[in-house]
Biotite code that builds the C-alpha atoms (Angstrom):
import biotite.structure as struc

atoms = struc.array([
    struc.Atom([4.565, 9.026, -6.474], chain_id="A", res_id=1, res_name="UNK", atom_name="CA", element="C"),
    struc.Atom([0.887, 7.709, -5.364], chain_id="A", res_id=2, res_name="UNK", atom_name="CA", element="C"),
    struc.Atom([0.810, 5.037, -3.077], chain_id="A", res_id=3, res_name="UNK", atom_name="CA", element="C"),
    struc.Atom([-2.819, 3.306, -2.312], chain_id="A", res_id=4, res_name="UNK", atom_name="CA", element="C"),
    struc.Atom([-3.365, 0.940, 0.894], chain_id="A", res_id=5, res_name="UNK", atom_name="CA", element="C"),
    struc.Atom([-6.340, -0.820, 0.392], chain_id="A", res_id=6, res_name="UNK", atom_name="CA", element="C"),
    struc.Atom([-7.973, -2.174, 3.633], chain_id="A", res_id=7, res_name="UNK", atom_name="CA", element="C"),
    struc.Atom([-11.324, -2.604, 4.614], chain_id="A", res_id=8, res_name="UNK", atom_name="CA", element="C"),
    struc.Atom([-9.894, -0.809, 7.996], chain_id="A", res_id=9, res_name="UNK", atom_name="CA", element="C"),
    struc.Atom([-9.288, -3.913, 10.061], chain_id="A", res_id=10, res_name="UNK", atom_name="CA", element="C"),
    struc.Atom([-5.960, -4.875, 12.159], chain_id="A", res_id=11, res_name="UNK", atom_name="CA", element="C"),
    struc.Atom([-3.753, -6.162, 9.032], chain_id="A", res_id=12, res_name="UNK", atom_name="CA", element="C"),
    struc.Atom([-4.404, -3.186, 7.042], chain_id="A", res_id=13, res_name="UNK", atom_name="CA", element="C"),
    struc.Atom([-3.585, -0.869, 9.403], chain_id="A", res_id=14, res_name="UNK", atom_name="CA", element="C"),
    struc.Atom([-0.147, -2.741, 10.082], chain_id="A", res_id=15, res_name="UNK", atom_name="CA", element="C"),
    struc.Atom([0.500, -2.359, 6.071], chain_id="A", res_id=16, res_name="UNK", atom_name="CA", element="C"),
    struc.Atom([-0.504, 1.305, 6.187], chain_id="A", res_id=17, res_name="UNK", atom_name="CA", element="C"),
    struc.Atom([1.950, 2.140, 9.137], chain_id="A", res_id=18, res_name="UNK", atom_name="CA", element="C"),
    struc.Atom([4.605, -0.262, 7.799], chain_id="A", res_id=19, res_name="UNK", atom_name="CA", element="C"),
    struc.Atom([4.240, 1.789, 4.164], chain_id="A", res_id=20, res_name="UNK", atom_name="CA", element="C"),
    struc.Atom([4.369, 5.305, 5.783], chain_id="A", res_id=21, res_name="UNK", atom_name="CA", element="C"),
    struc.Atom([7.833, 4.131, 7.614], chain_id="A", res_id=22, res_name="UNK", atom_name="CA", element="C"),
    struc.Atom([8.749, 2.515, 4.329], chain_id="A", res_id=23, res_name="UNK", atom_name="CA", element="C"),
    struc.Atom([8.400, 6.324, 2.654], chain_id="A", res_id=24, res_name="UNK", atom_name="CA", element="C"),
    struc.Atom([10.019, 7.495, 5.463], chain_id="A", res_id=25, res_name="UNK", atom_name="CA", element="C"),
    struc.Atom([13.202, 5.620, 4.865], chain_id="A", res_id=26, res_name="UNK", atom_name="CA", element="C"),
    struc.Atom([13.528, 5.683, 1.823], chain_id="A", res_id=27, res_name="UNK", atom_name="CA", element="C"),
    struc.Atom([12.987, 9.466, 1.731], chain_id="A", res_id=28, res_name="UNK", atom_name="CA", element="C"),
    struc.Atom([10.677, 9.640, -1.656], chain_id="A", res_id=29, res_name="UNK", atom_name="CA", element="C"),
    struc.Atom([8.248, 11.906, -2.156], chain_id="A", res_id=30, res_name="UNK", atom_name="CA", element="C"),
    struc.Atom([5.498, 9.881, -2.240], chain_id="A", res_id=31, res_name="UNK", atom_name="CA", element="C"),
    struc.Atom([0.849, 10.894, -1.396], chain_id="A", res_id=32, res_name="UNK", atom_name="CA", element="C"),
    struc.Atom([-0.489, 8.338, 0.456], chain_id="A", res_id=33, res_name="UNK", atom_name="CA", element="C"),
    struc.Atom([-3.717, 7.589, 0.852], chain_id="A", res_id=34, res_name="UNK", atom_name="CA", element="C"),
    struc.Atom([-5.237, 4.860, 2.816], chain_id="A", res_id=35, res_name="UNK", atom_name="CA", element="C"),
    struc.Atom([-8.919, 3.490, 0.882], chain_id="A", res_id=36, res_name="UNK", atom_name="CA", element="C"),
    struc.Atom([-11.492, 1.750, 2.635], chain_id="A", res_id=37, res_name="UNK", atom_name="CA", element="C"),
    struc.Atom([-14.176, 1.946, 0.526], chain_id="A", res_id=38, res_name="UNK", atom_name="CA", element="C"),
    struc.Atom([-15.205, -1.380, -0.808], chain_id="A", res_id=39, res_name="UNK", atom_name="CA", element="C"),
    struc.Atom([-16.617, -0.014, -4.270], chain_id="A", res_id=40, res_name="UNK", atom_name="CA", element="C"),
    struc.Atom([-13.040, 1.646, -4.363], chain_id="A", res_id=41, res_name="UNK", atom_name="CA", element="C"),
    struc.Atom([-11.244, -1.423, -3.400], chain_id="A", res_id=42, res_name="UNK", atom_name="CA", element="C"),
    struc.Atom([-13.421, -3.337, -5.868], chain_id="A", res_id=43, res_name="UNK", atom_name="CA", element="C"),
    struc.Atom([-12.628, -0.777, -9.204], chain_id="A", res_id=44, res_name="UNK", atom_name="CA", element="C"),
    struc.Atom([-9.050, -1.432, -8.623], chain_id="A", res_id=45, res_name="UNK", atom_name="CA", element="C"),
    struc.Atom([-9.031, -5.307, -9.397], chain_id="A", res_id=46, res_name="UNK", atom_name="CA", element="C"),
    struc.Atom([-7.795, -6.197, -6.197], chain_id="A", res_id=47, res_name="UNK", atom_name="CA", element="C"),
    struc.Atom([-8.926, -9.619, -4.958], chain_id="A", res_id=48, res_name="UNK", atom_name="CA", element="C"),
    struc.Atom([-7.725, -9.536, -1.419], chain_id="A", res_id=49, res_name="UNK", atom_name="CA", element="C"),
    struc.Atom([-6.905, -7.158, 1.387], chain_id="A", res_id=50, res_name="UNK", atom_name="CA", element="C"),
    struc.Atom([-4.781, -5.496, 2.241], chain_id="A", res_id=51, res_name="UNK", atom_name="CA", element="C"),
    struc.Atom([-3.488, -4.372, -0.912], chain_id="A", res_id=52, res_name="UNK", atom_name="CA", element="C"),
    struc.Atom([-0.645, -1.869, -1.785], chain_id="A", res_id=53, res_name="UNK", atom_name="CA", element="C"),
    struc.Atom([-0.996, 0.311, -4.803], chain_id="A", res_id=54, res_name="UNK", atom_name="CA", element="C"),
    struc.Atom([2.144, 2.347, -6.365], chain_id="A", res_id=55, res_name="UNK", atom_name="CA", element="C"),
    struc.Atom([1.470, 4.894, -9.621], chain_id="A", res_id=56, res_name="UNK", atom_name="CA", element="C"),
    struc.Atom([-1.867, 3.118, -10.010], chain_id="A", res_id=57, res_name="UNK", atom_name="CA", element="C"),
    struc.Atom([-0.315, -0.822, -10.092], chain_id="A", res_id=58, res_name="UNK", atom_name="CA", element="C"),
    struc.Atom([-1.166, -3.488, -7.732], chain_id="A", res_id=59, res_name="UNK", atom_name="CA", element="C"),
    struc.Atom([2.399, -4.376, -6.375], chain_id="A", res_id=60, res_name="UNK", atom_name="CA", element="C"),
    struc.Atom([0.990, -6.777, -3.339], chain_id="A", res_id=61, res_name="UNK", atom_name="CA", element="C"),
    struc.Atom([-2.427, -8.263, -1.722], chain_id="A", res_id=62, res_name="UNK", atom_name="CA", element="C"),
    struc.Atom([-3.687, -10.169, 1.017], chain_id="A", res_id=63, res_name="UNK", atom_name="CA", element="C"),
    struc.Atom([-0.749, -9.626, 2.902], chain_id="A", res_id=64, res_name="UNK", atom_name="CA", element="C"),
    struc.Atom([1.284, -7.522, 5.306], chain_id="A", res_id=65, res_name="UNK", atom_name="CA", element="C"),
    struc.Atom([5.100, -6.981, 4.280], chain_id="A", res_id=66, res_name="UNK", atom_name="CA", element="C"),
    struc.Atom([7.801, -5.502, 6.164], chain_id="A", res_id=67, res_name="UNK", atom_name="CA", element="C"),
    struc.Atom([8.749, -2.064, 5.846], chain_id="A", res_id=68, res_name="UNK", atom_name="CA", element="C"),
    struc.Atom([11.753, -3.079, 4.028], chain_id="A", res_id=69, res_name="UNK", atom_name="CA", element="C"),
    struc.Atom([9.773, -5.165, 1.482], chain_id="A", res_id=70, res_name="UNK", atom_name="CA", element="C"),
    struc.Atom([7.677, -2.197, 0.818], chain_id="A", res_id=71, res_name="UNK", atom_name="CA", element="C"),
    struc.Atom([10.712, 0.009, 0.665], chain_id="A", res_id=72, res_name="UNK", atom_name="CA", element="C"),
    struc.Atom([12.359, -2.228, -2.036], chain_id="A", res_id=73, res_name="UNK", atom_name="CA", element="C"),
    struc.Atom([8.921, -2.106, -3.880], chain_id="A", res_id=74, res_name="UNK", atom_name="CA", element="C"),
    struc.Atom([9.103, 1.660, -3.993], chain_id="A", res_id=75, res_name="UNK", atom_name="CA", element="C"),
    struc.Atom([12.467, 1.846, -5.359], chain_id="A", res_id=76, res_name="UNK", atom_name="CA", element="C"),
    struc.Atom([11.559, -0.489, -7.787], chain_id="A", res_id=77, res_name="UNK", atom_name="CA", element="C"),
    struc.Atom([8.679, 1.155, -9.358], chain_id="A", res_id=78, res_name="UNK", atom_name="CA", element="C"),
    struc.Atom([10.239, 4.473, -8.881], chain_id="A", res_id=79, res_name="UNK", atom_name="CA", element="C"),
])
């Protein structure tokens, strides 16, 4: 599994980069993650606002920070 966090490195997306590495964590997946936070990246993805989470290449949330547990739900769900 590839998981994107999409950030243009301020406070919020580093709290949905630390909140998606617990979220891995947890739910014990094997899962890449890589944190983006280049804007001509950002901007070839579609995504409209930051942050942004990414799984397999799919925009699963934007422009705001979600719980561990959110993002651990997400995971299993696109599993």
């Amino acid at each position: 599994m590839k998981i994107k966090v999409l950030g243009t490195g301020c406070r919020k997306c580093k709290a949905l980069l630390a909140a998606t590495e617990e979220a891995v964590k947890s739910t014990g997946v094997k899962a890449d993650i890589e944190y983006v936070t280049d804007m001509m990246q950002i901007a070839e993805t579609g995504l409209l606002s930051t942050p942004g989470l990414m799984i397999d290449s799919k925009i699963v949330s934007s422009g705001k920070i979600l719980e561990a547990q959110a993002i651990a739900e997400l995971i299993e769900k696109n599993k």
